[in-house]
C-alpha positions in Angstrom: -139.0 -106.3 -177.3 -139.8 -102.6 -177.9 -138.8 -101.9 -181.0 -136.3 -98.2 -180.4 -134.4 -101.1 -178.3 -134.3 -103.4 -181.3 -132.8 -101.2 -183.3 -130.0 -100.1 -180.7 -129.2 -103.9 -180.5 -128.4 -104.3 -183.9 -126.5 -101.1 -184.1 -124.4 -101.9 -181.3 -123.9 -105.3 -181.2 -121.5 -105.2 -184.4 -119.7 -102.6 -183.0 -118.9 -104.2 -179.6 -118.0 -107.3 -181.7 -115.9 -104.9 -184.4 -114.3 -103.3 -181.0 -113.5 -107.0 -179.7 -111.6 -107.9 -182.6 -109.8 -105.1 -182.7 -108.6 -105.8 -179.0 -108.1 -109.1 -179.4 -105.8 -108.5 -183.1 -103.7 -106.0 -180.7 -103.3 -108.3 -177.8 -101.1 -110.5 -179.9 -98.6 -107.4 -180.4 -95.9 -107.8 -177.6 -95.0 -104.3 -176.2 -95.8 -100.5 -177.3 -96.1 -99.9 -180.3 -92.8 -97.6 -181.5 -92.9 -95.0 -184.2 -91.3 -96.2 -187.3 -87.9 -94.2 -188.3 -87.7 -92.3 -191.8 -84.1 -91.7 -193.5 -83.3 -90.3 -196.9 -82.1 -93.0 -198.9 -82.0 -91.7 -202.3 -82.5 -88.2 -204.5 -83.1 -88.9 -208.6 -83.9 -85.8 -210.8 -87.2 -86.3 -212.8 -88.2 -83.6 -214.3 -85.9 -80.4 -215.1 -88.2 -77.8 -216.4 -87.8 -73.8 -216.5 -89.8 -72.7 -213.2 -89.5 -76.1 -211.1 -88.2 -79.2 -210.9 -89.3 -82.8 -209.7 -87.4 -84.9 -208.0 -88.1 -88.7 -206.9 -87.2 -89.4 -203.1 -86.5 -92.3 -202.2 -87.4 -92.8 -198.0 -86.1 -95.7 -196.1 -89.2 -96.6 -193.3 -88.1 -98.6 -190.7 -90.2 -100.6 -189.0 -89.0 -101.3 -185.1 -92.0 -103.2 -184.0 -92.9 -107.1 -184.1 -95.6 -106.8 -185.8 -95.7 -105.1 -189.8 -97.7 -102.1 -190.1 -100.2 -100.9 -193.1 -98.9 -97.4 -194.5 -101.5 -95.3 -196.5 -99.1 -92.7 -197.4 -97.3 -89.7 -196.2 -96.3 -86.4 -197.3 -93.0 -84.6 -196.5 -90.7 -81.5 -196.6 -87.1 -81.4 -197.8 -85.0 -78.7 -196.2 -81.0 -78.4 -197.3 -78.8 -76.3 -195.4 -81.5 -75.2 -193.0 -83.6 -73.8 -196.3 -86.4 -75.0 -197.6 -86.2 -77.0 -201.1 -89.1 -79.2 -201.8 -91.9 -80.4 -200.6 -94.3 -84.1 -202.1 -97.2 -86.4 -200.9 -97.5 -90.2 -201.7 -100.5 -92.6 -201.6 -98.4 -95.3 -202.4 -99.8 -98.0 -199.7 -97.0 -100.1 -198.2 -97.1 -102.7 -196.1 -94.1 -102.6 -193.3 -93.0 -105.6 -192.8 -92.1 -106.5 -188.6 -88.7 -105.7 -187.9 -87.7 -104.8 -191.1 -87.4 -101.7 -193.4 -89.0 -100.5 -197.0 -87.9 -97.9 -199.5 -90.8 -95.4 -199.9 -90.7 -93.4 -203.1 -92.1 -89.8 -203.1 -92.1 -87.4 -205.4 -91.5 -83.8 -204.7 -91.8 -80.2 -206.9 -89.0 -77.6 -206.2 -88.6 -74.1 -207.9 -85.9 -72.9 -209.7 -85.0 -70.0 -207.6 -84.5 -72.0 -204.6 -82.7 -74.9 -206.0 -79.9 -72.4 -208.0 -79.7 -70.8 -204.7 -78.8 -73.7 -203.2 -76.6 -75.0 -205.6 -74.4 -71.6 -205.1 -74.2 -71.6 -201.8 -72.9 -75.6 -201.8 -70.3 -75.0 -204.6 -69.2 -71.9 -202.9 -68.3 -73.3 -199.9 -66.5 -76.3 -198.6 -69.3 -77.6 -196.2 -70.9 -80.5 -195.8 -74.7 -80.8 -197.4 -77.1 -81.0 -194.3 -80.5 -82.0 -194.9 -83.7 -82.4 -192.9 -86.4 -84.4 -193.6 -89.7 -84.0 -192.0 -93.4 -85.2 -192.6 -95.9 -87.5 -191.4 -96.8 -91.0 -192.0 -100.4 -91.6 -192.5 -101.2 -95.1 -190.6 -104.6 -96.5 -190.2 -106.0 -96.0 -186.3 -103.7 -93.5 -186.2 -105.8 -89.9 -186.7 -103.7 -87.5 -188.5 -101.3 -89.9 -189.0 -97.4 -90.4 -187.2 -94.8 -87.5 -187.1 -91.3 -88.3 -188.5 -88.3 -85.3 -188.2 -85.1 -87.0 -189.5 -81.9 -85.1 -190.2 -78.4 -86.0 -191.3 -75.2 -84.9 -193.4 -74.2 -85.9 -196.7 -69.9 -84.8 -197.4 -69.4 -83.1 -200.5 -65.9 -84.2 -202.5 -64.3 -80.7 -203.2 -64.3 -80.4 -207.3 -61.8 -77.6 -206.8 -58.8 -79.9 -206.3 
């Protein structure tokens, strides 16, 4: 055998085999696959210092599918009241398990200016904290990773009664 041909062989017979494997691991996933869901469970104050702060959040990941999924990290933006307040990455690598959901820990940096400006504007009013929480999961297979966009309310107890 010519010896340019040789040398495709070997190059491409582990890849078609690689490929095969691949197909074959995904066959045995009933259905699509659907994009895990992302909540805020959880804010706990780290670090209070004089420009910023860092906070620990705590992200629920949900994992509709029946089949668990390998998460290499994420990264995410905090927004409260439709303004930005912090931002974090994690490389934490997860494991989510089918059907089932894991608390994702992420810490994120926030200024001073923005969070005292928040904090006025919540204990001036009587409205209800909003928050958004938006970011992408990083999966394997899955170039630049899975979008998530979650938002929801949080009631504030009026102090002033």
């Amino acid at each position: 055998m010519h010896s340019p041909m040789k040398n495709l062989l070997r190059w491409l017979l582990p890849a078609l085999l690689a490929t095969l494997a691949l197909l074959t691991a995904c066959s045995t996933h009933t259905g699509p696959f659907q994009k895990p869901q992302v909540n805020l469970a959880g804010v706990r104050l780290e670090e209070l210092g004089l420009l910023e702060q860092r906070f620990e959040l705590q992200l629920r990941v949900s994992n509709p599918n029946s089949f668990s999924i390998p998460l290499e990290g994420l990264q995410t933006k905090v927004e409260l009241n439709g303004k930005p307040f912090a931002e974090g990455l994690s490389n934490e690598k997860v494991t989510l398990k089918a059907l089932s959901d894991t608390v994702v820990k992420v810490r994120v940096t926030t200024n001073l200016a923005s969070t005292l400006k928040t904090l006025n504007r919540l204990l001036a009013g009587n409205e209800p904290l909003r928050y958004r929480a938006s970011g992408t999961l990083y999966l394997p297979l899955v170039p630049g990773g899975v979008p998530f966009d979650r938002t929801g309310e949080v009631p504030l107890l009026d102090a002033r009664n």
